[in-house]
C-alpha positions in Angstrom: 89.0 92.8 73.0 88.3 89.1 72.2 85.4 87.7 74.3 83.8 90.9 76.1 80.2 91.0 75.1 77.0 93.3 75.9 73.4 93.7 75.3 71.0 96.5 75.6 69.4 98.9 73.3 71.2 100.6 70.4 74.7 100.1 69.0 77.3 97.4 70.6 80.5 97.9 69.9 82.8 94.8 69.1 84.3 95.4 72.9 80.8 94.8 73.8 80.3 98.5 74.7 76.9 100.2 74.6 77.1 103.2 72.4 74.0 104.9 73.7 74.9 104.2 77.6 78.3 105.9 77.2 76.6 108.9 75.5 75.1 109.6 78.7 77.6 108.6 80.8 79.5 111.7 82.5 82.6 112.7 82.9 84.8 111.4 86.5 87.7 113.9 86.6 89.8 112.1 83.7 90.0 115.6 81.5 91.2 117.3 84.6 94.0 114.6 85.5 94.7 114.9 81.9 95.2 118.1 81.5 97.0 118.7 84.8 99.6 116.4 83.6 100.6 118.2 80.1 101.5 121.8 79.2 98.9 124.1 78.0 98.2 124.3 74.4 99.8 120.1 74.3 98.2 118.1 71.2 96.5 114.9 72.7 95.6 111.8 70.8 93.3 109.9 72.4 93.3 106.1 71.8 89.8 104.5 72.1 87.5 107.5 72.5 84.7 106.4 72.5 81.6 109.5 72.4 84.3 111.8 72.8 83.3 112.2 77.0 87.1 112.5 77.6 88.2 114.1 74.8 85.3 117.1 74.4 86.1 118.5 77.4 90.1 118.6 76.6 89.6 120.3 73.2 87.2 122.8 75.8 90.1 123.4 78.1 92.3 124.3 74.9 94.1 121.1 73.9 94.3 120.2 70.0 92.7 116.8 70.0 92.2 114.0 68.0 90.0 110.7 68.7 90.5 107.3 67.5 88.1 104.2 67.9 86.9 101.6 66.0 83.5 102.4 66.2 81.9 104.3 63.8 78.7 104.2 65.9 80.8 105.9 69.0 82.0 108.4 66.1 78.9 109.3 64.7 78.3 111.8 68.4 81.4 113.2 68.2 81.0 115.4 65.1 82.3 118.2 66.1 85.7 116.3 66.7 88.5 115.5 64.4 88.6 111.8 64.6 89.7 108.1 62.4 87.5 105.4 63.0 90.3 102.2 63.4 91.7 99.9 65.8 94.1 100.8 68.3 96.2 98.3 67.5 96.7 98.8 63.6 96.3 102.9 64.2 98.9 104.5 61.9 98.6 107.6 60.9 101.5 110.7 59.3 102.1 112.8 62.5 103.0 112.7 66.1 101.2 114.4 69.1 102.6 115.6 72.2 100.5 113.2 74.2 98.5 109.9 73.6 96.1 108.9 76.1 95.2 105.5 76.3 92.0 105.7 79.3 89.1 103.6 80.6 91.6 101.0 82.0 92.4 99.7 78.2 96.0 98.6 79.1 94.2 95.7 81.5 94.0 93.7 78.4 96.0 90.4 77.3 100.2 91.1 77.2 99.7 90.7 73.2 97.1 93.4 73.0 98.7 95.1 75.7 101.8 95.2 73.9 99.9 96.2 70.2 98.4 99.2 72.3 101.7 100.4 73.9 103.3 100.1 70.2 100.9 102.1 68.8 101.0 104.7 71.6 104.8 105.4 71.3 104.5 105.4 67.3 102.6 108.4 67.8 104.3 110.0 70.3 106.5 113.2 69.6 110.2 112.9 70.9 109.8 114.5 74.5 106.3 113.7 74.4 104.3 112.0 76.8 102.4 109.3 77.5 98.8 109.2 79.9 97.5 105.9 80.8 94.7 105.0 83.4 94.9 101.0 84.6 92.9 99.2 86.9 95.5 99.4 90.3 96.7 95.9 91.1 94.6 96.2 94.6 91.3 96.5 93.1 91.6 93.0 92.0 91.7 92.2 95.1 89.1 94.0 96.5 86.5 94.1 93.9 84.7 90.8 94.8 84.3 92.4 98.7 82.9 95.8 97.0 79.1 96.8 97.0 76.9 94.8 94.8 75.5 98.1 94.0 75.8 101.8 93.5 74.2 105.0 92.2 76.2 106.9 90.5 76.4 110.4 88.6 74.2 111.1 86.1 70.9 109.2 87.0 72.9 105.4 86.5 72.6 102.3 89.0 75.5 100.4 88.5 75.0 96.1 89.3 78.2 93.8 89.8 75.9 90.7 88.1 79.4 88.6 88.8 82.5 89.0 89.6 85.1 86.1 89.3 89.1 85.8 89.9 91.0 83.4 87.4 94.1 85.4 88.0 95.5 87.2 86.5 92.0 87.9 84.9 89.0 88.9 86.5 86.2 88.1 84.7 83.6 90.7 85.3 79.7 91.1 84.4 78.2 94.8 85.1 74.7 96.2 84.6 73.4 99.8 84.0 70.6 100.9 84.5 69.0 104.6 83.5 66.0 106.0 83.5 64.3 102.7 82.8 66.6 101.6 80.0 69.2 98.7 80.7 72.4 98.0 79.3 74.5 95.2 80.8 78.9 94.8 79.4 80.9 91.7 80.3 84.9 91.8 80.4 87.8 90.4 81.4 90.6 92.8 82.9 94.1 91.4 83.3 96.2 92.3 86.3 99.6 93.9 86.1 102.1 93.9 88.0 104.5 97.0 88.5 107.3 94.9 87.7 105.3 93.7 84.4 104.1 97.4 83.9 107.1 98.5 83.5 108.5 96.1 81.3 105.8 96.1 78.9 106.4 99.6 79.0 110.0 99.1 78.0 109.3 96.7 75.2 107.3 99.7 73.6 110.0 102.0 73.9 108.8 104.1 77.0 109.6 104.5 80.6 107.4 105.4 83.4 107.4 108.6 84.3 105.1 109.1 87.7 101.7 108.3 89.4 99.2 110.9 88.5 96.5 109.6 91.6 97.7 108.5 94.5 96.0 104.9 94.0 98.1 104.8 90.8 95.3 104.2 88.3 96.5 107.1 86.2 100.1 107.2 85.5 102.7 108.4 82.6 105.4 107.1 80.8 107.9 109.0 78.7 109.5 107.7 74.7 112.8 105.9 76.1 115.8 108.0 74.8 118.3 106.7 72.2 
């Protein structure tokens, strides 16, 4: 994601992601949205994993799983875990899984991105299959420059909104963490989506929506459009 950047100690990811901050950083109730959505036993491919805090807890609730990033630094703590260190957007590999979850609001990127990410979701998708996404809710771009400055959150981490600004449809965003007297700090920018735009991207890829999975609609599905 062209332009995010970060700083801290330890690895930074090219996304400008702390490796050693999202080693500690717990789990929010993605794995159980997750798995609530898919049948028991459903292979999951998880797009951008990261240290493996969404997809751990799957393979624990008995999901064959598989991570992607391109990270090797975010690989190296998930041994344990089956995964191929590449991008997202050039990801091709010889089989299909029942679900691919694209989380940690990846589809807010750029339409061209966007669109690389949905293609690569639906090439690995099994006929029938489906999709799990989590985006940032086209409200919270609206309320985000009103929200608290600052918050503690779980596991031990302050969380401080350094600046927020609107350039819509971006919002360029700077955040700092802080734990246990270590700081990390990630700046982004998240693009907004429209439903309208949602679900034409969606369709470009080759998938439908399928339904809202929270009732703020930050975690939704979508389905391999049928032929």
């Amino acid at each position: 994601m062209g332009g995010n950047t970060g700083t801290g100690p330890g690895d930074i990811t090219p996304d400008g992601c702390a490796v050693d901050f999202y080693a500690l950083l717990p789990t929010f109730g993605e794995p159980q949205i997750v798995h609530a959505a898919l049948p028991e036993g459903a292979s999951i491919l998880e797009l951008g994993c990261g240290t493996g805090r969404i997809l751990r807890p799957l393979a624990q609730l008995g999901h064959p799983v598989l991570g992607a990033d391109e990270s090797p630094a975010m690989l190296d703590r998930i041994p344990d875990l089956p995964t191929v260190c590449s991008p997202i957007e050039t990801l091709r590999l010889d089989r299909a899984f029942d679900a691919v979850l694209l989380a940690s609001t990846m589809i807010n990127v750029p339409p061209a991105q966007r669109h690389a990410f949905l293609a690569t979701v639906r090439r690995h998708l099994r006929p029938g299959g489906t999709a799990i996404f989590q985006q940032n809710p086209p409200g919270w771009f609206e309320t985000v420059a009103q929200a608290p400055r600052e918050r503690e959150e779980p596991g031990g981490i302050r969380r401080v909104v350094r600046s927020a600004r609107r350039e819509p449809p971006l919002l360029h965003i700077e955040v700092e963490y802080q734990v246990a007297g270590q700081v990390w700090t990630h700046a982004w920018a998240s693009s907004e989506i429209s439903p309208d735009e949602l679900r034409a991207g969606l369709a470009a890829a080759g998938l439908s929506f399928g339904r809202a999975l929270t009732e703020d609609q930050a975690w939704f599905t979508a389905h391999p459009e049928r032929t």
